[in-house]
TIDO-594913 format. One record per residue (C-alpha): x, y, z; residue in one letter. Coordinates in steps of 0.25 Angstrom, whole numbers, padded with zeros to 4 digits, always signed. Layout:
BEGIN
XYZa
...
REM end
This chain:
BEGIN
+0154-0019-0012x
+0141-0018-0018x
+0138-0028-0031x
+0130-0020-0043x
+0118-0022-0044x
+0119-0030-0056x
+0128-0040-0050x
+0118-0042-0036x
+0106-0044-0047x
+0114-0053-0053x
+0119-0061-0041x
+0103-0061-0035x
+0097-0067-0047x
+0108-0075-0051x
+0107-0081-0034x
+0090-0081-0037x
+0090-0090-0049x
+0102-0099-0047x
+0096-0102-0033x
+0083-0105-0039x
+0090-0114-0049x
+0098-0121-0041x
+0086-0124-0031x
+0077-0127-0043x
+0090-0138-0049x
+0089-0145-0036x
+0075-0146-0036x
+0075-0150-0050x
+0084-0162-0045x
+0079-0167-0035x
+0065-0168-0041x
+0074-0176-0053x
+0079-0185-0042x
+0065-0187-0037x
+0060-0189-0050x
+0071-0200-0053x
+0069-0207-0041x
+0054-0206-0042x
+0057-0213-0056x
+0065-0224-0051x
+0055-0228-0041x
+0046-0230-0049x
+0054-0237-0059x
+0058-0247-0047x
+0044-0247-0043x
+0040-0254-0056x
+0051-0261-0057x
+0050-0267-0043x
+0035-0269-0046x
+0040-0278-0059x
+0051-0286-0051x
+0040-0289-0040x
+0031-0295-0052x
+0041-0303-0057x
+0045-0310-0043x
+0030-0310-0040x
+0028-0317-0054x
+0042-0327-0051x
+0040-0340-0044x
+0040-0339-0030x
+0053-0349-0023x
+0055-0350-0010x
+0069-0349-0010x
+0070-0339-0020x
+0083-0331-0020x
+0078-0316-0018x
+0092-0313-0022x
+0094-0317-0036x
+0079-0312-0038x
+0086-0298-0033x
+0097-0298-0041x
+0090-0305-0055x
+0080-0292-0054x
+0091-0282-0050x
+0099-0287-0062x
+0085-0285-0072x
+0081-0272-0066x
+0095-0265-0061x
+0090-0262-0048x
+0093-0267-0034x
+0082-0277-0029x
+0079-0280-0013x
+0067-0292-0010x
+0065-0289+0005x
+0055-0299+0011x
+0043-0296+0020x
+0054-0295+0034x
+0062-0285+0026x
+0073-0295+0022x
+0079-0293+0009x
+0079-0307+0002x
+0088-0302-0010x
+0095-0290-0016x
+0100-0287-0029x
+0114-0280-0022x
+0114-0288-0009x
+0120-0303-0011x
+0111-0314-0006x
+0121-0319+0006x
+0119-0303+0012x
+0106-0303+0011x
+0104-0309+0027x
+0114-0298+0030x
+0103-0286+0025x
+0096-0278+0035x
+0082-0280+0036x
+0074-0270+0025x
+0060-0268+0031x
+0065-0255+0037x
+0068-0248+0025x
+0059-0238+0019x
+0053-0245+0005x
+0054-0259+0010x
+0045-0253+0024x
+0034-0249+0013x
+0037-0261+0003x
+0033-0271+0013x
+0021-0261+0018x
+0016-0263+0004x
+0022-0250-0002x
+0030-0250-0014x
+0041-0238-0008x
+0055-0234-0009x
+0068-0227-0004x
+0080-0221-0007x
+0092-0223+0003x
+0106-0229+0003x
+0107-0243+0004x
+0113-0250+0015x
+0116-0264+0009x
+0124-0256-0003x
+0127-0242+0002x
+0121-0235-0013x
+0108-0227-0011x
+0094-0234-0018x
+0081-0230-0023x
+0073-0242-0016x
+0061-0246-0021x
+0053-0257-0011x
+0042-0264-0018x
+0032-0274-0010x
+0034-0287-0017x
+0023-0298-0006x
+0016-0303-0018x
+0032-0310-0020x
+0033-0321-0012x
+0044-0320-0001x
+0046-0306-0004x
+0040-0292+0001x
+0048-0282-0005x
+0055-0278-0018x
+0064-0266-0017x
+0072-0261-0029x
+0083-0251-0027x
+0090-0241-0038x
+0103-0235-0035x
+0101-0219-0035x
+0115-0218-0042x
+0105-0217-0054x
+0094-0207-0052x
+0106-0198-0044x
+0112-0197-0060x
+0099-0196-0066x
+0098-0184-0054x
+0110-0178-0058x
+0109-0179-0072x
+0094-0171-0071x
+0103-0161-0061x
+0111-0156-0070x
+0103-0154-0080x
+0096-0145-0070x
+0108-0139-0066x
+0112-0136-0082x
+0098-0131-0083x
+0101-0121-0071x
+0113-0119-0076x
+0110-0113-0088x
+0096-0106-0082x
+0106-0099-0072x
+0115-0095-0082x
+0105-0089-0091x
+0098-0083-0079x
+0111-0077-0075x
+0113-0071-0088x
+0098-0064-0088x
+0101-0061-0073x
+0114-0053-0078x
+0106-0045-0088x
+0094-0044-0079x
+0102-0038-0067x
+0112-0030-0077x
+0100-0025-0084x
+0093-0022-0069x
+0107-0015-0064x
+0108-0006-0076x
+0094-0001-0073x
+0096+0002-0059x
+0109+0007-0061x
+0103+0017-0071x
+0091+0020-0062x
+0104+0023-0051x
+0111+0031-0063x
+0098+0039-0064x
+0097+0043-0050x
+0111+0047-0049x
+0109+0057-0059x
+0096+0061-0054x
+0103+0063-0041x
+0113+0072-0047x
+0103+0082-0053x
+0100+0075-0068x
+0087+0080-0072x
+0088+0072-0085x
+0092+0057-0077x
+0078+0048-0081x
+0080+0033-0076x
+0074+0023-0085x
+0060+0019-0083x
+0058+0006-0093x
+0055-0006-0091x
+0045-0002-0082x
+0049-0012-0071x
+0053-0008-0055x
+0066-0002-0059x
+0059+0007-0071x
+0048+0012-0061x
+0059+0016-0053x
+0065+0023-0065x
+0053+0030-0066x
+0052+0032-0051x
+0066+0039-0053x
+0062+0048-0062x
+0048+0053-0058x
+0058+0056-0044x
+0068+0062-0053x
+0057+0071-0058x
+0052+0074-0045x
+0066+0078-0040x
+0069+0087-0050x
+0057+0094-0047x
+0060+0095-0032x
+0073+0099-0035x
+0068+0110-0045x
+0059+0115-0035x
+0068+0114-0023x
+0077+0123-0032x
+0068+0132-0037x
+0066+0135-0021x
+0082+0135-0020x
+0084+0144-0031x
+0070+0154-0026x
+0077+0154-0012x
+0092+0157-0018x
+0085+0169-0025x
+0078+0173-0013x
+0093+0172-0005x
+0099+0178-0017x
+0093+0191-0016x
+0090+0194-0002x
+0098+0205+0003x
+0099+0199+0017x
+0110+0189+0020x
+0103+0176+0022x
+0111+0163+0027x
+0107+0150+0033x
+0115+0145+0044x
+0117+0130+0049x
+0119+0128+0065x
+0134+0130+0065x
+0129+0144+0058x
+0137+0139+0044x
+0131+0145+0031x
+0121+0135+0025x
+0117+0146+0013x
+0118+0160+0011x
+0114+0169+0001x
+0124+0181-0005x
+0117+0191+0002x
+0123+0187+0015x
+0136+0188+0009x
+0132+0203+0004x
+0128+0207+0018x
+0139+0202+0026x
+0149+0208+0016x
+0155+0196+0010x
+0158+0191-0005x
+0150+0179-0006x
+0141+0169+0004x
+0146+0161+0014x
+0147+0147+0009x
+0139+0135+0016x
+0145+0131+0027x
+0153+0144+0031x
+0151+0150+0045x
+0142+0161+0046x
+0151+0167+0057x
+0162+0167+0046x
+0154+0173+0037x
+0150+0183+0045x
+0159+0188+0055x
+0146+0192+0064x
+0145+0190+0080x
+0133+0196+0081x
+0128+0185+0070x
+0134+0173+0077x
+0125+0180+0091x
+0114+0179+0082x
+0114+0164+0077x
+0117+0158+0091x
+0105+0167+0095x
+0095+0163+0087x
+0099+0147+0089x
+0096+0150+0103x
+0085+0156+0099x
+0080+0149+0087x
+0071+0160+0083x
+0075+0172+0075x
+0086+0182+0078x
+0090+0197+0072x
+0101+0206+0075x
+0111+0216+0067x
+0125+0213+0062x
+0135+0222+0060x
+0147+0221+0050x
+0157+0228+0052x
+0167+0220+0041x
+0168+0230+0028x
+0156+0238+0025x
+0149+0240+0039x
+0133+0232+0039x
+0123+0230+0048x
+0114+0216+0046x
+0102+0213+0053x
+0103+0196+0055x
+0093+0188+0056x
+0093+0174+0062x
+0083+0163+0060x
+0084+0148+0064x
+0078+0139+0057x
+0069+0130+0063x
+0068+0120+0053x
+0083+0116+0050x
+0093+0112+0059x
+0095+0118+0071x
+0103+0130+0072x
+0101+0134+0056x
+0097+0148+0054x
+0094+0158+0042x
+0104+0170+0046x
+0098+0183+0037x
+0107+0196+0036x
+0101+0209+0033x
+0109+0220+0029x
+0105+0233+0038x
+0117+0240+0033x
+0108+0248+0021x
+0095+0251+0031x
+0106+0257+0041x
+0111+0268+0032x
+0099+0268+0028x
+0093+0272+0041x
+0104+0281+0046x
+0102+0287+0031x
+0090+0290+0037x
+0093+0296+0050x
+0104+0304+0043x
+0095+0310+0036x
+0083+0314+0046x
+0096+0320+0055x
+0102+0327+0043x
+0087+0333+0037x
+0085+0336+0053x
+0098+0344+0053x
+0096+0350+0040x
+0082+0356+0044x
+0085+0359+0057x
+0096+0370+0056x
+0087+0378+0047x
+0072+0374+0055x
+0080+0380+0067x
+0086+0392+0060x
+0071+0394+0054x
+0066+0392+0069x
+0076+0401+0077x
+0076+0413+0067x
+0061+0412+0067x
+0060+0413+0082x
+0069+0423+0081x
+0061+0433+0073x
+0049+0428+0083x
+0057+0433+0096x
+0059+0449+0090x
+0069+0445+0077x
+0058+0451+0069x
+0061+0466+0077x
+0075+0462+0074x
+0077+0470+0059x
+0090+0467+0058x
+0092+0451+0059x
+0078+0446+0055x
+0080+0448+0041x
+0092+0439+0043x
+0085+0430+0054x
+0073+0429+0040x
+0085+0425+0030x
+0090+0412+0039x
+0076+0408+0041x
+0075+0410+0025x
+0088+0402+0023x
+0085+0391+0033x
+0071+0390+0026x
+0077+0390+0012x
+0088+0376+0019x
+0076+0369+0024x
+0069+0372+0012x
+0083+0367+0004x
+0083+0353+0014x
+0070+0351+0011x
+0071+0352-0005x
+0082+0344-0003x
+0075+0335+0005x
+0064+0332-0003x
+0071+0332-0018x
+0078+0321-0011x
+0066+0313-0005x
+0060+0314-0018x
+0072+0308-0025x
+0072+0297-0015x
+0059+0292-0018x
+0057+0278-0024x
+0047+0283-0036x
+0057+0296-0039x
+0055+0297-0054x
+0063+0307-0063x
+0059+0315-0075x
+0066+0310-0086x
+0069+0322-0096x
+0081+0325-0107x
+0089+0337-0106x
+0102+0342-0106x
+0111+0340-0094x
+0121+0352-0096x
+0111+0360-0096x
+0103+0355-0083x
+0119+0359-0079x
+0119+0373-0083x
+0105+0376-0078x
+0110+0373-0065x
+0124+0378-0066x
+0119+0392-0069x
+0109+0391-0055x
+0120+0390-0048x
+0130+0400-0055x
+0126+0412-0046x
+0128+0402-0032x
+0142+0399-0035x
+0146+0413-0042x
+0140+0418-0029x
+0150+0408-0020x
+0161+0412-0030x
+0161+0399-0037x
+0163+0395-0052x
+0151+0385-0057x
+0152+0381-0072x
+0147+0371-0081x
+0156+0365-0091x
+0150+0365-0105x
+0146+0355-0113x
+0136+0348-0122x
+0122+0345-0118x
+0120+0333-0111x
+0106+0325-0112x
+0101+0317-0101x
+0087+0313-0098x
+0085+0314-0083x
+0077+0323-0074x
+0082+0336-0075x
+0079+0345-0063x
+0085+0332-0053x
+0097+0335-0061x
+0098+0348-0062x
+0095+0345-0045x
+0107+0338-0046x
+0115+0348-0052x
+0112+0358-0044x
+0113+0351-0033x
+0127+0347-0036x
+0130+0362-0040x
+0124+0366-0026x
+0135+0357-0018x
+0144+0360-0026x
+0145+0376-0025x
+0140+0373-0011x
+0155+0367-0007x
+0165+0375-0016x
+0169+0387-0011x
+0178+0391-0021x
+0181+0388-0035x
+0171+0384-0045x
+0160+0372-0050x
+0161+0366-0063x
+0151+0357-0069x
+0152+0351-0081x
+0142+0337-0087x
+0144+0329-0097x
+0139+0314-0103x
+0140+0303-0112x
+0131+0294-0118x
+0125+0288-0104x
+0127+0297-0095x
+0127+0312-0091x
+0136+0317-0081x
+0137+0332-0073x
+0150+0335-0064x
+0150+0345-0054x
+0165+0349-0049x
+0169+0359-0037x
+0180+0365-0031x
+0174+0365-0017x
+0178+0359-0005x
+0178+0345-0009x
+0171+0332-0002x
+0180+0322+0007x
+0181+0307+0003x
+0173+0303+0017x
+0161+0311+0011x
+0160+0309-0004x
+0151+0297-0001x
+0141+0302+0008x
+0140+0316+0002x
+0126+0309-0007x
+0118+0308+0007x
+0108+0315+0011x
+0112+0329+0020x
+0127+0324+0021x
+0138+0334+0021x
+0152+0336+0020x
+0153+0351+0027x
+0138+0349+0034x
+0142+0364+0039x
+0145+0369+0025x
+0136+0363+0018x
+0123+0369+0028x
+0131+0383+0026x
+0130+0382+0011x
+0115+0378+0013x
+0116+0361+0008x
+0105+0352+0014x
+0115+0340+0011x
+0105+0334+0002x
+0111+0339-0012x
+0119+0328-0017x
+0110+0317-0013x
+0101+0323-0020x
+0108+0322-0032x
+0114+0308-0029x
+0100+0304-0029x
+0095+0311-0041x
+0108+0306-0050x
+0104+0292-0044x
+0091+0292-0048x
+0095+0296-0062x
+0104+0283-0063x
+0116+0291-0061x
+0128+0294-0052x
+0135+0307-0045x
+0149+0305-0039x
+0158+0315-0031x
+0172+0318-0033x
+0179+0327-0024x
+0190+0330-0016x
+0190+0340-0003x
+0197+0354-0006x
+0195+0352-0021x
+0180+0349-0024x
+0171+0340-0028x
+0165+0334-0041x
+0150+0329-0041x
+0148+0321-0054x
+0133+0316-0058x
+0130+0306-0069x
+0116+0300-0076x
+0112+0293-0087x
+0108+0301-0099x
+0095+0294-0102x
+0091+0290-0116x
+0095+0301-0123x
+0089+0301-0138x
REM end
């Protein structure tokens, strides 16, 4: 378990200073005891010094006791006395009775009384082996006495060990009281210390988790409020990392976002790392896989999963189609990149959708085959009837005039394939602009209604307009009177019987021109394809009846590029309905 910080700044300080105290009491008393003993040796220097000129002063006996003279200046000055001769003998002690003093060891040997007969004053501090108590001795040269050498006073350290203990504990109360003060400013100091760095910590939580406004505190202008500062000059900086870092996320996510290729990125096990939704779009799915989700899947491909253990083998660049055959049918071109950079085995796996381009291009060939079929029946009728006439048919008086007429009318198809042809290039083009003039629908109608009155009266139809009230639009006018006629064309074209009705009609947005047949009707499997170019439903009929297949993509296109719509209604044996619908304009 980790203590807080407070608590361990606590503990060190409180360990620091009561160490130092402790050590500095010790020392404190141990210069006190040297100080008190110093003291006391000089006091029983000067007192020995006193007793020696008394003695020295006092009538010198040759039988003097040496006893009594220790015991009558023990009792004056409260010390023990010892006169040791010149031998080391002791003549008398203040503690020692007189009828022992033959049984006392010799005292030469002992430290002060060594010096004191060398003619050093000198002392010592031991336990004495006469009375078992320790002494301070003192040992004082004493020649100038006669019969003795050496004067040595001792003091019982029971004394100076009081005095010791007494200064002692005032050092220890002093401590004490210092440590306990200190301990309180220690609390503050580490609490105070804590709170800072447990804000600084605070502070970088924060700015860990995306805070933009988290500032640490950078007073007082100490180490921990330079880091404070430090923090938030790097709090600073990240954010503008950061802010860079997404604006290069957010600039690439828009990139993604719009590509129409499928692009994914791939870890070595081939699990989605990112995709963008056009991969989704291209493969036929709802939504992007999800990070972590199996490209296989995903994308029930075989050919895919060839093409990533290929380019690992590889490690360059690898291309190849895909087909899909799930729902609507699509071909993709894939391509494969490893990257070289990342860990082995990720790859960038781009999907192009080829699907368009396709139809496009077989659009494309449709149409060169269908405009070589067209041109080639009446080209070849135009050729054999020619080289006809060439071989004699101009002697021949009764067929060339017929021979003439089918050049005439395969001249008069090629010339209608070309128009056709033509008008609808020019509406394909990208600059195609159309003249934007006001007039009156219904009548653009009845113009061309009337062009064609003596066509269907001839094939024994009915064609009629039903009347109404004017309708203004602002649009190009001969495209739609194209369109019209056009629709009028096809119409009398396939009914054989019966009648053509037309009738137009709008509101305050749009205009609207129906044209209803009884003819032969149109098949559900054709409705959508008859708009394309040169497609039939009766390809034999419809070259009998002198159609290049080109008429209602011609009006799709024009009505398109008027911003409107045509729809077909129709059901075989009964006729057909073509409907057409563009905006009005702004009609004052």
């Amino acid at each position: 378990m980790t203590l807080p910080l407070r608590t361990r700044l606590f503990f060190a300080y409180s360990v620091l200073v009561a160490i130092a105290l402790a050590a500095a009491t010790l020392f404190a008393g141990r210069e006190d005891r040297q100080w008190l003993l110093g003291r006391e040796i000089d006091t029983l220097v000067r007192v020995g010094h006193h007793v020696a000129f008394d003695l020295s002063r006092a009538e010198a006996k040759a039988d003097r006791d040496w006893t009594q003279v220790a015991e009558d200046a023990a009792r004056t000055l409260g010390y023990r006395v010892t006169l040791i001769d010149a031998d080391g003998r002791v003549l008398g002690d203040s503690e020692v009775p007189r009828e022992q003093l033959r049984h006392l060891e010799n005292h030469a040997s002992r430290p002060e009384v060594r010096d004191a007969l060398a003619g050093r004053p000198s002392h010592d501090v031991r336990r004495s082996a006469t009375t078992g108590r320790e002494f301070l001795y003192v040992a004082l040269p004493a020649r100038e006495i006669s019969g003795l050498a050496v004067l040595r006073l001792a003091a019982p350290l029971e004394e100076i060990r009081k005095r010791t203990a007494s200064l002692l504990s005032l050092w220890l109360g002093g401590a004490a009281c210092t440590l306990a003060v200190a301990l309180l400013l220690f609390f503050w100091m580490a609490g105070r210390h804590a709170a800072r760095v447990g804000g600084l910590a605070r502070v970088a939580a924060r700015i860990g988790a995306g805070d933009a406004a988290a500032r640490a505190p950078e007073t007082p202008p100490d180490e921990v409020g330079r880091l404070g500062a430090a923090m938030n000059e790097m709090s600073r900086e990240l954010r503008a990392r950061l802010a860079a870092l997404e604006r290069e996320r957010d600039e690439r996510e828009q990139i993604l976002v719009h590509m129409t290729d499928g692009v994914a990125l791939l870890d070595a096990s081939d699990r989605v790392l990112h995709a963008n939704h056009a991969l989704a779009t291209v493969l036929g799915a709802a939504f992007p896989p999800h990070a972590g989700t199996s490209i296989h899947e995903f994308a029930r491909l075989p050919e895919l999963k060839d093409l990533l253990l290929d380019v690992r083998q590889k490690r360059q660049t690898v291309e190849g189609d895909l087909q899909l055959w799930a729902g609507p049918q699509r071909l993709l071109r894939a391509t494969v990149t490893c990257l070289r950079d990342e860990a082995a085995g990720a790859v960038i796996l781009v999907l192009h959708d080829l699907t368009e381009e396709e139809r496009l291009n077989r659009v494309r060939r449709d149409f060169v085959a269908n405009v070589s079929h067209e041109l080639r029946t009446p080209l070849t009728s135009i050729r054999g009837y020619a080289e006809t006439l060439l071989d004699g048919g101009l002697d021949d008086t009764k067929h060339r005039e017929e021979f003439v007429r089918v050049i005439r009318d395969a001249a008069v198809r090629l010339e209608s394939v070309t128009t056709d042809l033509l008008s609808l290039s020019d509406l394909e083009r990208p600059e195609v602009r159309f003249a934007k003039d006001r007039f009156n629908l219904r009548e653009a109608v009845e113009h061309q209604v009337a062009a064609f009155r003596d066509s269907a009266a001839r094939a024994g139809l009915v064609l009629e307009l039903e009347p109404g009230a004017p309708i203004p639009v602002i649009a190009d006018r001969p495209r739609m009177e194209q369109v019209i006629a056009n629709l009028l064309d096809n119409a009398l074209k396939y009914t054989d019987r019966g009648r053509v009705d037309v009738s137009c009609g709008g509101d305050d947005a749009r205009a609207w021109c129906v044209v209803r047949d009884t003819g032969t009707g149109i098949a559900e499997e054709h409705r959508s394809r008859i708009f394309e170019r040169f497609y039939r439903v009766d390809k034999a009929r419809s070259r009998d009846r002198g159609g290049t297949g080109l008429g209602l993509a011609i009006v799709k296109h024009i009505v398109e590029l008027h911003g409107g719509k045509v729809s077909v209604e129709s059901e075989p044996g009964v006729g057909s309905l073509f409907r057409i619908e563009i905006p009005r304009g702004e009609i004052p």
